[in-house]
C-alpha positions in Angstrom: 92.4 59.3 140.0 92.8 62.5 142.4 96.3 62.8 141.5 95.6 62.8 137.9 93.1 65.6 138.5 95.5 67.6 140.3 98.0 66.9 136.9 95.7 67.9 134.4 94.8 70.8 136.6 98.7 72.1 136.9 99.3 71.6 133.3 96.4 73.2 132.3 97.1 76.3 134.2 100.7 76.6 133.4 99.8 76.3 129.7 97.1 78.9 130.3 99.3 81.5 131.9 102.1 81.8 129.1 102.7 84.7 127.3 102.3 84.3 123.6 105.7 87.0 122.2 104.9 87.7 118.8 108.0 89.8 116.3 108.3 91.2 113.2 111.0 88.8 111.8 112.9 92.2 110.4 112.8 94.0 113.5 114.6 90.8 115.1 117.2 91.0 111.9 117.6 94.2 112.7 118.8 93.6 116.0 120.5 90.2 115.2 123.2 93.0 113.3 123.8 95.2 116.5 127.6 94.4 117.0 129.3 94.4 120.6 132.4 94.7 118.9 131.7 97.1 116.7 130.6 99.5 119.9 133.9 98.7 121.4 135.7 99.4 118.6 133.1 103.0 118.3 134.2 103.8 122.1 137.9 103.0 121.6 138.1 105.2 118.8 136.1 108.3 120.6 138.9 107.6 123.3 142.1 108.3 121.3 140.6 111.9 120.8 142.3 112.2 124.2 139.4 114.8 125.6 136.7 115.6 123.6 135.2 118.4 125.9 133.4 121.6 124.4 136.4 124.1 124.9 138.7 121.4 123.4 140.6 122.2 120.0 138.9 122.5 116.8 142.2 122.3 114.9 143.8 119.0 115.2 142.6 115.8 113.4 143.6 113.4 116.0 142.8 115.6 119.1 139.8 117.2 120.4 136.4 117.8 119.8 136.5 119.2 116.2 138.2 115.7 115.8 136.0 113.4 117.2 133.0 115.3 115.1 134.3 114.7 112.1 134.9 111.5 112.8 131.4 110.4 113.7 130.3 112.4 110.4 132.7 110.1 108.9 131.4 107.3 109.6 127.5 108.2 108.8 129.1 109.6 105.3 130.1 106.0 105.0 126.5 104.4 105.8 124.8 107.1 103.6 126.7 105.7 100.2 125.5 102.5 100.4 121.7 103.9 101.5 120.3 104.5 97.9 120.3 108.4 98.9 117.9 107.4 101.8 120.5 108.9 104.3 121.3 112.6 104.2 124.1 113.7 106.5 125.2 117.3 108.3 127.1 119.0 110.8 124.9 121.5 112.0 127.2 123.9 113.9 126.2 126.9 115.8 128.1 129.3 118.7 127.3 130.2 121.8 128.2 133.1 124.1 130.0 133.2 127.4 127.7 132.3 130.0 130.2 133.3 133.0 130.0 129.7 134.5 131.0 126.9 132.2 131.3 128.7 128.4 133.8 131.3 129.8 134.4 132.1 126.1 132.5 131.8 122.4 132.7 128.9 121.1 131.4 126.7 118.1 129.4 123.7 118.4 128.7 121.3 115.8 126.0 118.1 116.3 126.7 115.3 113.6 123.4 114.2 112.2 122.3 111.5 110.2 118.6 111.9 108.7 116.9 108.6 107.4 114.6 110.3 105.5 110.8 108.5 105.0 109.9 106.8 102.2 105.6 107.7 102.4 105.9 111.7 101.4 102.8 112.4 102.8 104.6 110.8 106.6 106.0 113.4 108.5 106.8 112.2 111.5 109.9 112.5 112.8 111.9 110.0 115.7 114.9 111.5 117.1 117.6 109.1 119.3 120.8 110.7 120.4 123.7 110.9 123.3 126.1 113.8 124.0 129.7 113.3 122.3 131.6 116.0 124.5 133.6 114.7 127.4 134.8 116.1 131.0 137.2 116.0 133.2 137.2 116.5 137.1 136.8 120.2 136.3 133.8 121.1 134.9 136.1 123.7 132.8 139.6 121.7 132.2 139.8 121.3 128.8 143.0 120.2 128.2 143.0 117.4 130.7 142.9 113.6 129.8 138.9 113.1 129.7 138.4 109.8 127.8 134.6 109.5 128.5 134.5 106.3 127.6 130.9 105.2 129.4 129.7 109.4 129.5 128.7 109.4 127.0 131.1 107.7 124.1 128.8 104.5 124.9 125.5 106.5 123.7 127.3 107.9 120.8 128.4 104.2 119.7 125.0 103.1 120.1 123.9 106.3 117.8 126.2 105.2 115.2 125.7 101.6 115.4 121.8 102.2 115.0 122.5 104.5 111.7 124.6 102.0 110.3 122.2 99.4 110.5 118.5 101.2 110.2 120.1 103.1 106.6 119.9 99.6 105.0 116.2 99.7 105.6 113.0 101.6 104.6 110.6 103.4 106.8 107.6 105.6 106.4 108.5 108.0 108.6 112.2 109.9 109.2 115.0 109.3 111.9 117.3 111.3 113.1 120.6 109.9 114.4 122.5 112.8 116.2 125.8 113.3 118.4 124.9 116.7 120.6 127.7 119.0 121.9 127.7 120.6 124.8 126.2 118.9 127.2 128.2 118.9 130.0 128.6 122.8 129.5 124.7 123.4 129.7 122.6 121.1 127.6 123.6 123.0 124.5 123.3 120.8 121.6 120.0 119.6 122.3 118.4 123.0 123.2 119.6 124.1 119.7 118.2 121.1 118.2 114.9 121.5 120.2 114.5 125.2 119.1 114.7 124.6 116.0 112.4 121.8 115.5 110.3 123.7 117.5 110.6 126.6 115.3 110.6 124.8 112.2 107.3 123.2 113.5 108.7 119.5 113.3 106.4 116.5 113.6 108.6 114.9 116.6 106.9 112.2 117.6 109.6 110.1 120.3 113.2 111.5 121.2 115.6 108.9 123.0 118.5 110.0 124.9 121.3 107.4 125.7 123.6 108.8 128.0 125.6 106.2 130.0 124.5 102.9 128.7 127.5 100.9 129.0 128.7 100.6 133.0 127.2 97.4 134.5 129.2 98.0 138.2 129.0 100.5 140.8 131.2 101.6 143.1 130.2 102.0 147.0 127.4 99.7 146.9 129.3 97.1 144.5 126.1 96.0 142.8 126.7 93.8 139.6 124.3 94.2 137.2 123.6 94.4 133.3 119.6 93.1 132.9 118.4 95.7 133.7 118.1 99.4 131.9 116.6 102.6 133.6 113.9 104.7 131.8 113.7 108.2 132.8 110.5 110.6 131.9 108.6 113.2 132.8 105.0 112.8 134.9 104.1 116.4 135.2 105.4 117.8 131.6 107.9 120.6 132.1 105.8 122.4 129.4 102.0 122.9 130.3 99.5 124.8 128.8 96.5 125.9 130.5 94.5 123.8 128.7 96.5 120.6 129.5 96.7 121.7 133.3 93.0 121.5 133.7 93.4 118.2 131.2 95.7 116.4 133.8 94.1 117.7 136.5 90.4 117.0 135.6 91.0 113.1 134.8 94.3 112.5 137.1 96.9 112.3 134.1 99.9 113.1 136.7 101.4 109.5 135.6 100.7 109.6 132.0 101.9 112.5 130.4 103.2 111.7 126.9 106.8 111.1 127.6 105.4 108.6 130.3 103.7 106.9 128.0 106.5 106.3 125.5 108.3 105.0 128.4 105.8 102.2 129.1 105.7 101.4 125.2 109.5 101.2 125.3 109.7 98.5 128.2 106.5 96.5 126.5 108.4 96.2 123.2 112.0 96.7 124.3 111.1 93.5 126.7 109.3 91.5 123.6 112.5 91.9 120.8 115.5 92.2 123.7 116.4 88.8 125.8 118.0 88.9 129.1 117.4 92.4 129.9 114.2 94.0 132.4 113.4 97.8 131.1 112.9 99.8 134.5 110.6 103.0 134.5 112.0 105.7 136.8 109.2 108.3 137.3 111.0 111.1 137.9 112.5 113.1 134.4 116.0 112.6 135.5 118.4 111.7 138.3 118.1 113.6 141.3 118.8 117.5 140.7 120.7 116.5 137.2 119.4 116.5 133.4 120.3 115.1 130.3 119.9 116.2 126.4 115.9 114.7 126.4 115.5 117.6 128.7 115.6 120.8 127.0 112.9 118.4 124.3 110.6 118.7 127.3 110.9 121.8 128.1 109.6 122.8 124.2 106.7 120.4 124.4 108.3 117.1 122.9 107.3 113.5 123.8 111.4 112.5 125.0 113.1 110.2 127.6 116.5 109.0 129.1 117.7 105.7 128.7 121.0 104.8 131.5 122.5 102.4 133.1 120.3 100.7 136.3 124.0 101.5 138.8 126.5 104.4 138.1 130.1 104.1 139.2 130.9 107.6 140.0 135.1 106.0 140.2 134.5 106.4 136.5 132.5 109.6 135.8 134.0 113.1 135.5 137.4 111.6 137.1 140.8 112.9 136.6 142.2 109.6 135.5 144.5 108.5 138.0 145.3 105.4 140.9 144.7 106.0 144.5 145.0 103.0 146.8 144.6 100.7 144.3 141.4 102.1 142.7 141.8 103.4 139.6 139.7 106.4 138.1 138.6 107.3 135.2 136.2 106.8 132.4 137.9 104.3 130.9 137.0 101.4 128.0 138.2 99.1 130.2 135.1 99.2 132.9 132.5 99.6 129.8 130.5 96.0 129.5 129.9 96.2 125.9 127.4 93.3 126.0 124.9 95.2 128.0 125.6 98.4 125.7 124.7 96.5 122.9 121.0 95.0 125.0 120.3 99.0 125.5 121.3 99.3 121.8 118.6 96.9 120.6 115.9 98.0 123.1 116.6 101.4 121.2 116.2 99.7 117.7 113.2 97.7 118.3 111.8 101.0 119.8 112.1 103.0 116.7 111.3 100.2 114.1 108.3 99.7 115.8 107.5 103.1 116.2 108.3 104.4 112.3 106.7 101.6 111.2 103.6 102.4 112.9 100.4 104.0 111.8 99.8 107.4 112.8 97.8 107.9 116.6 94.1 107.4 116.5 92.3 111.3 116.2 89.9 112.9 118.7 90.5 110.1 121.6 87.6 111.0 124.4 85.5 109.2 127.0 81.7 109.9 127.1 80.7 111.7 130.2 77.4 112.9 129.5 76.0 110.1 132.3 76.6 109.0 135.3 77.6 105.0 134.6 79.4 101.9 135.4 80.3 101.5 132.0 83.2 103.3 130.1 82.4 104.9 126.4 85.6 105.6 124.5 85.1 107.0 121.0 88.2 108.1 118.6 88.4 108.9 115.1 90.7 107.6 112.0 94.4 108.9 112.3 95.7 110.6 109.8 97.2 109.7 106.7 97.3 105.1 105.9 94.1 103.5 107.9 95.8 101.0 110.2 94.2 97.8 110.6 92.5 97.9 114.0 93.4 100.1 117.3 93.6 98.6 120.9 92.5 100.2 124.1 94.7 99.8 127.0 93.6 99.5 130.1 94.4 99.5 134.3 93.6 99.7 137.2 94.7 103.3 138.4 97.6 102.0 141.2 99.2 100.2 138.9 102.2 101.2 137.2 101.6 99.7 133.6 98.6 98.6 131.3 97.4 95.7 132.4 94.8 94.8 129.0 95.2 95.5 125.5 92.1 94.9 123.8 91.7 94.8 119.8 88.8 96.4 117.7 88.5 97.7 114.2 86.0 99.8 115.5 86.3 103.1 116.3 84.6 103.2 119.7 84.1 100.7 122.5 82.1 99.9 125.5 83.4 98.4 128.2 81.9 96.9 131.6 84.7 98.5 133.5 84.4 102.0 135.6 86.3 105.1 134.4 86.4 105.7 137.9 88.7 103.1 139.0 90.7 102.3 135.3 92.7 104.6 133.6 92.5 103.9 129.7 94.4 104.8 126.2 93.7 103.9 122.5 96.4 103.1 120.1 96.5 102.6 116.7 97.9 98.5 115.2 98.9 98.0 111.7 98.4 94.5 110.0 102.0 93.5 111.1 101.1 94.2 114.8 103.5 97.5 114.5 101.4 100.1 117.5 101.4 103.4 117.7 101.8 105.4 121.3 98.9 105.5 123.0 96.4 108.6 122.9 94.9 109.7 126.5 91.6 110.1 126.3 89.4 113.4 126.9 86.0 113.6 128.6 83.4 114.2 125.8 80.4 116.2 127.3 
């Protein structure tokens, strides 16, 4: 009879402690289309540009960097016909001046865009995902040299067009952007024109993701092996900072949940609910140590943006000369990209975005009642903008831990909970009927 007991017991708990995964059925067709093939094919192709650095040749149609734009353009002309007018295409070029380091003369950039334009007029949000297309050599200024760039970053701009080609056959609310920046290795400079003008422009940016190196599984000098997991870089301490939002972060401890922090921790909850066989890792710092990426000059102008990259780096195969030397060969080559694990980062992008443009608009006015001194936690928040979603949930956890630990559902619009502001952090989001949340809004003390 004890035994029994001790059965039932076991079973009970293990049933108890599953995890109930619930999908939006298009969201998963959506990714059931990503294509490892068709990335490998979208990385060979980039390749036979032979270098597509910024100083490159504009002229030639099968070499340089002119080249390789107009091909990606190409290829988003060809998934805007068959969008019903939904996708809008354009090379937005632009030149910059000699800097005296790496731009040693003026040149034109161009970034190929793709804009999935909304369906609800009165939606503006925009969702930005992109990855640099311009390629390097050993020398940050050899621009005639062999530079392949087959993993940096011809594997972000595969999963760029792969993403295009498959959210244009869809409808969303709110617009996406799919975009190729130039520049990058030279200073950033696509994005930062991208940035300043959305910035200018006064553009509803809601998310930018930046994939830049999504495609090398193996790293050299510490010969780690691994393609389940994904690194997520963002920002704690924004790089832009009012006054008002220093004495925000300061006043309730928001060091390690500025915006861009935030959208990482909504990318590894629903990145890990659509994508198998792959653990999204949060790396709280905004970049790798001393370097930046093209989500970085987005921060610097105010913009919720991350970095998506590969967990190991194999520095054998990034900004090499490609040659052999004692058997090793070097050089960012399509032969040492594992396109399986480019197309997991793919989908944790596309499950990201659906589940973001699909969403209803962030609850309004987000605080926490301070007036008295109490155990329990007031939060109060007012209807978003625009379509009334069905029902918000407050996140909530313990302030060591790294991610919310309880989502909890009401169609109200303020909540009180047994639980002390002093030792949970909390954030409200808004939920649509098909379970489609916004990013969470931190709150602020209401006196």
């Amino acid at each position: 009879m004890k035994s029994k007991i001790i059965l039932i017991f076991l079973i009970s708990s293990i049933l108890f402690s599953q995890n109930i995964v619930v999908r939006d059925n298009n969201i998963s067709s959506m990714i059931e289309q990503i294509s490892s093939k068709n990335l490998e094919l979208y990385v060979k192709k980039l390749v036979e540009f032979k270098t597509r650095h910024t100083l490159s040749t504009r002229t030639k149609t099968n070499e340089g960097i002119g080249a390789a734009c107009y091909w990606v353009m190409s290829k988003f002309d060809e998934f805007a016909k068959s969008s019903n007018g939904r996708l809008i295409t354009k090379m937005d070029s632009f030149y910059v001046e000699p800097d005296g380091r790496r731009v040693i003369r003026k040149v034109l950039l161009t970034n190929p865009m793709a804009i999935l334009k909304g369906t609800d007029k009165n939606d503006n949000r925009i969702f930005i995902v992109g990855a640099h297309i311009d390629s390097r050599a050993g020398e940050a200024n050899d621009s005639t040299s062999l530079a392949p760039g087959a993993n940096d970053d011809a594997s972000g701009v595969a999963a760029v067009i792969e993403l295009a080609r498959i959210m244009s056959k869809y409808e969303f609310p709110s617009t996406i952007i799919f975009v190729a920046f130039s520049g990058e290795e030279q200073g950033l400079y696509g994005a930062t024109h991208l940035a300043k003008k959305a910035k200018d422009e006064n553009w509803n940016i809601i998310a930018m993701l930046n994939n830049d190196m999504i495609g090398n599984s193996y790293s050299n000098e510490t010969f780690l092996k691994d393609n389940m997991q994904v690194r997520v870089f963002s920002e704690g301490i924004p790089l832009f900072e009012t006054e008002e939002m220093k004495i925000l972060r300061q006043q309730t401890n928001q060091e390690n949940d500025s915006k861009s922090r935030q959208l990482a921790r909504y990318i590894k909850e629903i990145g890990e609910r659509y994508v198998d066989q792959i653990e999204v890792k949060l790396v709280y710092r905004n970049d790798r140590f001393l370097r930046g990426g093209d989500h970085t000059p987005f921060n610097r102008l105010g913009f919720t943006a991350i970095r998506f990259c590969e967990m190991n780096e194999n520095y054998d195969h990034q900004h090499q000369n490609i040659r052999e030397e004692k058997g090793i060969k070097f050089g960012d080559l399509p032969e040492f990209v594992d396109f399986e694990y480019a197309r997991k980062i793919t989908a944790i992008n596309l499950a990201t975005l659906a589940n973001l443009a699909l969403s209803p608009y962030q609850p309004k006015n987000v605080g926490i009642e301070v007036k008295e001194v109490t155990n329990l936690t007031t939060i109060k928040w007012e209807t978003p903008e625009n379509k009334k979603p069905k029902g918000y949930y407050v996140l909530m956890r313990e302030t060591y831990q790294p991610f919310w630990q309880k989502k909890i559902y009401t169609e109200k619009t303020e909540i009180t909970l047994p639980y002390s502001k002093d030792n949970y952090f909390f954030s409200v989001q808004s939920v649509d009927e098909f379970g489609h949340e916004s990013l969470p809004v931190w709150p602020k003390p209401i006196r």
